[in-house]
C-alpha positions in Angstrom: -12.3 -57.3 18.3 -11.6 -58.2 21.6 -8.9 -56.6 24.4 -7.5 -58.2 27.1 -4.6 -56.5 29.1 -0.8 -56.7 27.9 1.5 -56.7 30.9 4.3 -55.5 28.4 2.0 -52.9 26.9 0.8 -51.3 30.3 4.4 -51.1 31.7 5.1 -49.3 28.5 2.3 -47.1 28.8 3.0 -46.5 32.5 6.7 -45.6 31.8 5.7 -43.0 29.5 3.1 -41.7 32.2 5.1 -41.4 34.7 7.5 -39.0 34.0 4.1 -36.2 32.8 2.7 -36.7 36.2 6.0 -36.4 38.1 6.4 -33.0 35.8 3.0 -31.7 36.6 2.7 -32.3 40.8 6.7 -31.8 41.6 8.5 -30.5 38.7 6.5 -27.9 37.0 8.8 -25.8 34.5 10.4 -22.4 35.5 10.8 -19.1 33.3 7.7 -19.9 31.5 7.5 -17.5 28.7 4.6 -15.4 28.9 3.7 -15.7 25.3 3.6 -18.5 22.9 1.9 -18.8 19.8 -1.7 -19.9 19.6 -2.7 -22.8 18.4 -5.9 -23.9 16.7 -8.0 -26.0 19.2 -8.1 -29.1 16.9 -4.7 -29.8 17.4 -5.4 -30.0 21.7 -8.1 -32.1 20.8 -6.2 -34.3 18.7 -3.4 -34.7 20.8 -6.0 -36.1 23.5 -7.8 -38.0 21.6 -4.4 -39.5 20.5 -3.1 -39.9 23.9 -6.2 -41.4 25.1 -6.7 -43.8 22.3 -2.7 -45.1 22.5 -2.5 -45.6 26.0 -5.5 -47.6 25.8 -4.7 -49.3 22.4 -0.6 -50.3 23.6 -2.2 -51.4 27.7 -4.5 -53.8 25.2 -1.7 -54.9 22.6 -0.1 -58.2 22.8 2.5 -59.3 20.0 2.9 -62.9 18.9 6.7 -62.6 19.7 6.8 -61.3 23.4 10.2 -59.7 23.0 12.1 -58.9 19.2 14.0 -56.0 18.1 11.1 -53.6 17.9 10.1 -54.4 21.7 13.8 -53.8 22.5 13.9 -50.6 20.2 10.9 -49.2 22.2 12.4 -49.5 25.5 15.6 -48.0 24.2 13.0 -44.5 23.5 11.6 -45.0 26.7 15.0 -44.8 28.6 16.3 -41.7 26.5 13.2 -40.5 26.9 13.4 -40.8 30.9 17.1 -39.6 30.5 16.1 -36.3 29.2 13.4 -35.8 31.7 16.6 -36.7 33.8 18.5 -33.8 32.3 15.2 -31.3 32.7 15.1 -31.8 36.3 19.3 -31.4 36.6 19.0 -28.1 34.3 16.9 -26.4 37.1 13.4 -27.2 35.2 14.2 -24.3 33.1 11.4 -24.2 30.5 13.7 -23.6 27.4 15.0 -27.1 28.2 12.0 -28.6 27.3 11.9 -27.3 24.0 15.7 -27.8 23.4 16.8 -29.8 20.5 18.7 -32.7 21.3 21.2 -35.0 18.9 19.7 -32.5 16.1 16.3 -33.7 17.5 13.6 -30.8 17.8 11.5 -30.5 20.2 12.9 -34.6 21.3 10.4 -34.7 24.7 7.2 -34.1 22.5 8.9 -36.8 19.6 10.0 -39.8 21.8 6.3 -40.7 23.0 5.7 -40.6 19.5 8.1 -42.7 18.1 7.5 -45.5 21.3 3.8 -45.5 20.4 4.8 -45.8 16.6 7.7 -48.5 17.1 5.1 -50.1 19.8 2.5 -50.6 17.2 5.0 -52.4 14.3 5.9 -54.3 17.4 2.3 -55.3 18.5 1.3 -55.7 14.7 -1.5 -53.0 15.8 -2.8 -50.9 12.7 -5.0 -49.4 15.4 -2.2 -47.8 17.6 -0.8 -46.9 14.3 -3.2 -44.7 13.5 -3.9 -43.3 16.6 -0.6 -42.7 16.9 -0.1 -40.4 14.0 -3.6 -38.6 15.2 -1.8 -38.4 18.3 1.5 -37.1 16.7 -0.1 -34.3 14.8 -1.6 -33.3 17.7 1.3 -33.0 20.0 3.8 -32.3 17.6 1.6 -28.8 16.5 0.9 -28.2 20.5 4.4 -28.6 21.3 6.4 -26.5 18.7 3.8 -23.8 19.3 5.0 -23.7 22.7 8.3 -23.5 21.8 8.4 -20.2 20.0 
């Protein structure tokens, strides 16, 4: 098996990047709750491993058709995606925000990565950023709706 980069891939990758490390250095939440519910540390690890793995696997993926529905399908998550983010930031970076369902989407800022990694794999034809996209998905669906209670 061999990689070699996939300009399409890493601007993907990037776009979903972006917006975390914006969130961490200059838009930290506000009215964290003081508790949420614990959650088992395999589900952290997975969600890293997972993260790890896809932003490696989709900056490496190159699909015989540069641009089809499925490419067009992942950018479409990637801009609601960055349109919610949008809405965080204009909603005072409350922290309830975050785990706000959205078009009877639960939780939609820990599901969008998920379903661009997912959508970004049929597009690639990658069975390997299909599966570390459901490791992932486990992962940061548990993490994330533990937070959320």
């Amino acid at each position: 098996m061999s990689f070699s980069l996939s300009p399409i891939g890493l601007v993907i990758a990037i776009g979903l990047l972006l917006p975390n490390i914006l969130f961490i250095i200059f838009f930290p939440p506000k009215n964290i709750p003081s508790k949420t519910r614990s959650t088992l540390l395999i589900f952290p690890f997975m969600e890293r491993v997972g993260q790890i793995g896809c932003l490696f696997l989709l900056s490496t993926t190159n699909s015989v058709k540069v641009i089809d529905g499925w490419l067009i399908l992942s950018l479409l998550f990637l801009l609601l995606y960055y349109l919610l983010w949008i809405m965080y930031v204009k909603n005072d970076r409350d922290y309830s925000f975050l785990t706000k369902s959205f078009l009877f989407v639960p939780i939609p800022l820990a599901i969008l990565p998920c379903c661009i990694f997912f959508v970004s794999a049929i597009w690639g034809h990658s069975i390997w950023l299909g599966i570390g996209t459901i490791i992932f998905a486990i992962g940061h669906w548990k993490v994330s709706s533990d937070s959320a209670e």
